[in-house]
VEXMI-507696 format. One record per residue (C-alpha): residue in three letters; x, y, z. Coordinates in steps of 0.25 Angstrom, whole numbers, plus 2048, in hexadecimal, padded with zeros to 3 digits. Layout:
BEGIN
ALAXYZ;...
***
This chain:
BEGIN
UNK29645E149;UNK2A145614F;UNK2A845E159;UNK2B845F158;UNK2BC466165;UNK2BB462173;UNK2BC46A17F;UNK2C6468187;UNK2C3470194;UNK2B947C198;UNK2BD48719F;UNK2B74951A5;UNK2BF4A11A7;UNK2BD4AC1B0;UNK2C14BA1B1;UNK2C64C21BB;UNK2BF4CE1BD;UNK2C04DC1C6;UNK2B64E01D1;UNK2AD4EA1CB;UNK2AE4E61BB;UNK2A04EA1B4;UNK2974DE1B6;UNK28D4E01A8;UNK28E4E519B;UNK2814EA193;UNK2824E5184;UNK2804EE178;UNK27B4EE16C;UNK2874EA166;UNK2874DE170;UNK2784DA16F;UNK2774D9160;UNK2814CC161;UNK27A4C516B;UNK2724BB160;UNK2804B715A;UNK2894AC15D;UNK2964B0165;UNK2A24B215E;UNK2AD4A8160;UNK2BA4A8158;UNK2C549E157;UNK2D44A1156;UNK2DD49414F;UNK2EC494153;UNK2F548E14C;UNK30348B152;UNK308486143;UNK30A477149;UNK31547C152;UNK314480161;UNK31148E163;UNK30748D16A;UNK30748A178;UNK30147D17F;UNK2F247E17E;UNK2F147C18E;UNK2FA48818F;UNK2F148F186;UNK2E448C18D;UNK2E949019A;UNK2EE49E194;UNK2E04A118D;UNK2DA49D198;UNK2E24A81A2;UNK2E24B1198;UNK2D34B0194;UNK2CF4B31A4;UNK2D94BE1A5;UNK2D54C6199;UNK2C54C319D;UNK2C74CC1A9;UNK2CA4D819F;UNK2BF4D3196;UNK2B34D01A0;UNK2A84D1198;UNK2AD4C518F;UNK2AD4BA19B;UNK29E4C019F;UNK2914BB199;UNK2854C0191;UNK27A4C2198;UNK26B4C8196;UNK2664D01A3;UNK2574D11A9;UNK2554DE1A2;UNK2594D9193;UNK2684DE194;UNK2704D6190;UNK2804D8195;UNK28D4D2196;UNK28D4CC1A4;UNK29A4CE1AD;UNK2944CB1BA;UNK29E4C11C3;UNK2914B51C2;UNK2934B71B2;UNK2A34B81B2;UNK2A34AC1BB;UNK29F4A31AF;UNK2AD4A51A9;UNK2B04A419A;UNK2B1496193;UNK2BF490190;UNK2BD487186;UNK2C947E183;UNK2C6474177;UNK2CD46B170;UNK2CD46915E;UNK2CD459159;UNK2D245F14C;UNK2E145C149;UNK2EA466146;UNK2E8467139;UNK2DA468139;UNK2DB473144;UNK2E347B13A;UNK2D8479130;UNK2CF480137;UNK2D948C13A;UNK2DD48D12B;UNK2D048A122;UNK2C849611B;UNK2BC48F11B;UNK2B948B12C;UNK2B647F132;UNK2AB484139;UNK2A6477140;UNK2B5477145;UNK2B548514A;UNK2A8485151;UNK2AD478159;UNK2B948115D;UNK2B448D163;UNK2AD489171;UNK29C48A172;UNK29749517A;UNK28A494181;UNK2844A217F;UNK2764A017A;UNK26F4A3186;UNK2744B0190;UNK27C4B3198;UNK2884AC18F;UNK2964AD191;UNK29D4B9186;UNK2A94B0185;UNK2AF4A4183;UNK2BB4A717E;UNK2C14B1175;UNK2CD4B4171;UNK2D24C2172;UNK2DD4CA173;UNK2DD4CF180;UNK2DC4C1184;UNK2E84BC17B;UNK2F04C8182;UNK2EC4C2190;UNK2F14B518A;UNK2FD4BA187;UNK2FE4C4195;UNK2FE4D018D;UNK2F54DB193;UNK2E74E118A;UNK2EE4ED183;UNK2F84E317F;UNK2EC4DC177;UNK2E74E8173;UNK2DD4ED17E;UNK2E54FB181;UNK2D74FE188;UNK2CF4F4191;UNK2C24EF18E;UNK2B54F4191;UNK2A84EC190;UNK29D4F7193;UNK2954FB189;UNK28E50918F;UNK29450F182;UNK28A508179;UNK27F508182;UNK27E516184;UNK27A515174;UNK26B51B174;UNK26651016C;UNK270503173;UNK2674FF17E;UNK25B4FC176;UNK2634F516B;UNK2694EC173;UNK25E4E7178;UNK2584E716C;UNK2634DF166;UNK2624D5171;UNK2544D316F;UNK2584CF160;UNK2644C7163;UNK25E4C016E;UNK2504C2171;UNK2504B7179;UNK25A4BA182;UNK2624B4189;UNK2624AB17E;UNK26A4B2175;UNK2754AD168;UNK2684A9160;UNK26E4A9153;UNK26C49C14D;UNK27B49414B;UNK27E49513E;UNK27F489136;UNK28D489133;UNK28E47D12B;UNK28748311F;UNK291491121;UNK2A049111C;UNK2AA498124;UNK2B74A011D;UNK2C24A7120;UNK2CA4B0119;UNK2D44BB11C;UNK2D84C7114;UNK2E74CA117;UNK2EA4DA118;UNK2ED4DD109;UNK2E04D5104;UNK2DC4E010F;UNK2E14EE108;UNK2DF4EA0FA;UNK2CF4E80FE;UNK2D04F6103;UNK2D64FB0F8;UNK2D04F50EF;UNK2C24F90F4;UNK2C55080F7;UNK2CA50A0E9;UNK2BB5040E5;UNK2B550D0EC;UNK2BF5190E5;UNK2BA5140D7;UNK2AB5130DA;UNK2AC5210E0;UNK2A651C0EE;UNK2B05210F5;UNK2B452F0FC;UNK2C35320FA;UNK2C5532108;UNK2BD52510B;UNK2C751C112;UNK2C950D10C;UNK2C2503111;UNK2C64FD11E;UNK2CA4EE11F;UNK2BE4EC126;UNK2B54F011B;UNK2BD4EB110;UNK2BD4DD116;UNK2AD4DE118;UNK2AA4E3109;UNK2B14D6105;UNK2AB4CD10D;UNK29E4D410A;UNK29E4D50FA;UNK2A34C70FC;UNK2984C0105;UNK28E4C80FD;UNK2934C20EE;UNK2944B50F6;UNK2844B60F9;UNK2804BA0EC;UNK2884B60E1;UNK2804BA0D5;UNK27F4C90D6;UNK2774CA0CA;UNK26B4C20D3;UNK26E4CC0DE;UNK26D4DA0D3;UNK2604D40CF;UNK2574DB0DA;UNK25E4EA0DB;UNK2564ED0E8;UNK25D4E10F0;UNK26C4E60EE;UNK26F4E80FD;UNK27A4DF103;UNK27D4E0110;UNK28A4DF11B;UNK2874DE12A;UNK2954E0131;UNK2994E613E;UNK2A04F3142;UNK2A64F714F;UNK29F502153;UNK2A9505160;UNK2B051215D;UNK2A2517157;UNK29C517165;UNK29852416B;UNK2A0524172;UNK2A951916E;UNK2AC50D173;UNK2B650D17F;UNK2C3508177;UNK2C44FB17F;UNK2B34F817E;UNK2B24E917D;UNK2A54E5177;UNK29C4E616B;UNK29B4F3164;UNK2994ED155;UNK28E4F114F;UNK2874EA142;UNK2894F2137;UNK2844F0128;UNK2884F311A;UNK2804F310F;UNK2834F2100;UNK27E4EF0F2;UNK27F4E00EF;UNK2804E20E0;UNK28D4EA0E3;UNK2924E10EC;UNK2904D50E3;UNK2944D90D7;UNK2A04D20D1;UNK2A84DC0CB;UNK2B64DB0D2;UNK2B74EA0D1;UNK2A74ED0D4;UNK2AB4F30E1;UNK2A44E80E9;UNK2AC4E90F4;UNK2AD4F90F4;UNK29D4F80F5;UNK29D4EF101;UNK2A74F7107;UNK2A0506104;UNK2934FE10B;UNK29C4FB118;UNK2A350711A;UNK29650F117;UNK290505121;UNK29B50812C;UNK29751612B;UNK28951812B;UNK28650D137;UNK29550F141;UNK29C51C13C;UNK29252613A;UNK286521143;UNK28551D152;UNK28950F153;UNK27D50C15A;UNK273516153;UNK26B50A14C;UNK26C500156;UNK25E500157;UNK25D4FB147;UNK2684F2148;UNK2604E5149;UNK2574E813D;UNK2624EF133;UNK2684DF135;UNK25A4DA132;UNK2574E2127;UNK2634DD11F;UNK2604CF116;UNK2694C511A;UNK26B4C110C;UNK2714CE10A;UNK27A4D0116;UNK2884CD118;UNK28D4CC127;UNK29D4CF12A;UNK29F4CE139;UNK2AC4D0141;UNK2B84D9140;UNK2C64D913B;UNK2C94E0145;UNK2C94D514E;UNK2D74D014D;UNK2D64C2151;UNK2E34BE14D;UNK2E94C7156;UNK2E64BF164;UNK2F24B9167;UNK2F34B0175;UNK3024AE173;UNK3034A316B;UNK3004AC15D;UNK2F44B2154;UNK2EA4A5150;UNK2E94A2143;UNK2DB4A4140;UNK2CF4AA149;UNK2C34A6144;UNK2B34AB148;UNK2AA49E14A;UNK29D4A314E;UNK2984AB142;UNK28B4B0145;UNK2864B0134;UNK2864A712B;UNK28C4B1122;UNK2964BA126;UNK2A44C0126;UNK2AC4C1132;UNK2BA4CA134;UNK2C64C813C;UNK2D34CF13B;UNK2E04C7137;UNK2EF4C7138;UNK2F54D3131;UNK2E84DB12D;UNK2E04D1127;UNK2D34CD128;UNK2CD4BF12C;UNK2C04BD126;UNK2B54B1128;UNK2AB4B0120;UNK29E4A7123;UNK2934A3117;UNK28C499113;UNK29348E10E;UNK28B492100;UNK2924A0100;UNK29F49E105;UNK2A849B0F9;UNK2A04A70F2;UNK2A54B00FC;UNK2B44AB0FC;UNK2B54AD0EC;UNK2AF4BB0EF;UNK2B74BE0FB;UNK2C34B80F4;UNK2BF4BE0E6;UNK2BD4CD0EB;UNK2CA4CC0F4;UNK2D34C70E9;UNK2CC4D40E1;UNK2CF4DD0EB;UNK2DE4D80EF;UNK2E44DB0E1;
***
C-alpha cells in the first residue's frame, strides 16, 4: 500500500487539572466487553466549495490545539490511559505519571489534489485505503494505552469557538464514576469475566484480527426525513392489517425503522434464493445484534451528565422465511421491526439491564454467524452538528469497523440518517438493490 499522507509534525497535549480530581476509574461491564475491538476513529471532510471560508490552516491548528487542552481539563479521563492493575482491575488511569504522556497531535498532509480529495468526500462507495491513511495510527495493543488521539466533539468545537459547555449542550458537567453500575449484584464478576474473554492475555488486549478490507466494500447512504416518516408509516399500517398491533401501540421509532431496513435488507442480501432458505423449516432463525443505551434504565439512573459506556448488546431474533420473502406487501419489514421492538422490551425495558450479564458472552456465541446481522452506532449521534467556527463538515465518516458485515448510524442535517454499510464485496450490490428496492416501496 503506497502511503498518500505525510506527517508534518507530532505534538502532545496536556491538561490542566485541579488539586484533588479523582485519580482512577473502575471499568464496567459495559467497558470491558469492548476491549477486544479496534478503536473507533471517525473522519470529518470539509469542504469550503473552492472559495476561502475557511481560515488559514496554521490558524487552524493553533485553535484546535488550545481548544483541545482546554476542554481535556473538563474531560480528564479522555487524556488518561488504559491500564490493567496487579489484582486484574482494569481502569481508566488519571494519575499525573499517566496525564503526563499527553494526547498525540497529529498534523498530516494528503498528496491528492483537490479533486481527488473531493472524491473521497463525496463517493457512496469509500476509498477505504485512502481513508485508513488519514486517520492517525494508535498504539494501543498492549496496556496502559492512551484513550484518545483525537476526537472531535462538540464540547471541544464550542471551546474552539470560546463558547461555554452549556452552550454545546453540556447543561450538566460530566461525571466519569461508575459506582452506579458497579453496585449491580452481578457487574463485578462479569466484568472480569469479560476481560478475561476479550483479552485473556492481558495486557495485550485489541486482539481482533484486522480485517481484510480489500476483500469488503464500504457504502454510504442517507435517508432524508420524509424517506424517514413514510417508512414509519408505512410499517405501522402493516403491522394494522396483519393484526399484530395493539391500538395503543405507538409507530415505530426512527431508530427501529432504519434498523428493519437495513436488517431485511443485509438478510436478502445473504441469502438470495429464499426457496433454498424454506427448505429446512427448523433453520428459519435470523438474527440482529444491535446496541441499546441502557442509561435512563439504570436503577438508579444514570447521572444525566455520566460520560462513559452504558450500551448494552442487545439481540432480536426473527423468522428468516418472513424476512426474505419478496412480496413488496409481505410485511417483511413489519416483521423485523415486531422482532426489534419486542427485543428492546424484553432485554432493557422490562428487565434489569444488567440481570443477564453473566449469559452475555454465550447468547453471542450461541448465534450462527451465517445467520446474524450486526447494526452498530446511533443516529443519535449528530456528527454533523460539531462546528469549530468554520461550518458543519460535509460528511463524517466511521473508519474502523470492527465486522466484516455491518451497518453503522449517524444522524444527519435536518432529521436524516446517515447509514454505512460494510459487506463483502460479493454482497454489496445485493444489498443496495434491496436497500434501494424496499426504500423506494416504502416512500410511495
Amino acid at each position: 500500500m503506497t502511503s498518500r499522507v505525510r506527517v508534518l509534525d507530532t505534538t502532545h497535549l496536556r491538561p490542566e487539572l485541579p488539586p484533588g480530581h479523582a485519580t482512577t476509574f473502575k471499568l464496567s461491564p459495559f467497558d470491558t466487553l469492548f476491549l477486544a475491538l479496534p478503536p473507533i476513529q471517525r473522519i470529518f471532510f470539509y469542504d469550503d466549495g473552492g472559495g476561502a471560508s475557511l481560515p488559514p490552516f496554521p490558524a487552524i491548528i493553533h485553535s484546535l490545539q488550545a481548544s483541545l487542552a482546554a476542554i481535556l481539563s473538563v474531560f480528564s479521563p479522555l487524556a488518561g490511559r488504559l491500564a490493567a492493575c496487579p489484582d486484574g482491575d482494569l481502569v481508566v488511569d488519571c494519575s499525573p505519571d499517566a496525564l503526563c504522556h499527553g494526547i498525540r497531535f497529529v498534523q498530516a498532509e494528503y498528496s491528492g489534489d483537490a479533486a481527488d480529495m473531493r472524491r473521497l468526500a463525496r463517493d457512496a462507495e469509500h476509498d477505504i485505503e485512502a481513508f485508513v491513511q488519514l486517520v492517525p495510527q494508535l498504539a494501543v495493543g498492549r496496556l496502559p494505552a492512551p484513550l484518545l488521539a483525537v476526537q472531535f466533539m462538540r464540547a471541544w468545537a464550542a471551546a474552539w469557538r470560546g463558547g461555554s459547555l452549556a452552550a454545546a449542550g453540556l447543561v450538566t458537567p460530566p461525571t466519569f464514576d461508575r459506582a452506579v453500575i458497579m453496585r449491580y449484584p452481578k457487574a463485578e464478576a462479569a466484568s472480569r469475566k469479560f476481560a478475561r474473554l476479550c483479552a485473556p492475555d492481558l495486557p495485550t488486549v485489541n486482539t481482533m484480527p484486522e480485517l481484510d478490507w480489500a476483500r469488503q466494500s464500504r457504502r454510504t447512504y442517507l435517508l432524508d426525513a420524509g424517506q424517514i416518516q413514510s417508512l414509519k408509516r408505512r410499517i405501522a399500517q402493516q403491522r394494522q392489517s396483519a393484526g399484530t398491533d395493539g391500538e395503543n401501540q405507538p409507530p415505530p421509532s426512527t431508530y427501529v425503522a432504519v434498523a428493519s431496513l437495513l436488517w431485511t435488507s443485509m438478510a436478502r442480501a445473504k441469502h438470495p434464493d429464499p426457496a433454498a432458505n424454506a427448505s429446512d423449516p427448523s433453520d428459519d432463525d435470523a438474527y440482529l445484534l444491535f446496541p441499546a443505551d441502557c442509561r435512563r434504565r439504570m436503577r438508579p439512573p444514570m447521572d444525566p451528565g455520566f460520560f462513559g459506556n452504558c450500551v448494552k448488546l442487545c439481540f432480536a431474533r426473527g423468522t428468516a422465511s418472513k424476512l426474505l420473502c419478496r412480496d413488496d406487501d409481505d410485511g417483511a419489514l413489519a416483521h423485523a421491526a415486531g422482532a426489534l421492538r419486542r427485543a428492546i422490551r424484553e432485554q432493557v425495558e422490562e428487565k434489569d439491564p444488567l440481570g443477564d450479564a453473566d449469559r452475555w458472552a454465550e447468547t453471542y456465541q450461541g448465534i450462527p454467524p451465517e445467520r446474524r446481522s450486526q447494526q452498530g452506532s446511533s443516529h443519535r449521534f449528530m456528527a454533523y452538528e460539531v462546528d469549530f467556527g468554520w461550518g458543519q463538515p460535509s460528511r463524517a465518516e466511521i473508519v474502523s469497523m470492527y465486522s466484516p458485515e455491518v451497518a453503522m448510524l449517524v444522524g444527519g442535517p435536518h432529521g436524516a440518517v446517515e447509514v454505512s454499510v460494510a459487506l463483502g464485496r460479493d454482497l454489496i450490490d445485493g444489498f443496495e438493490a434491496c436497500f434501494m428496492s424496499l426504500l423506494s416501496a416504502y416512500s410511495r
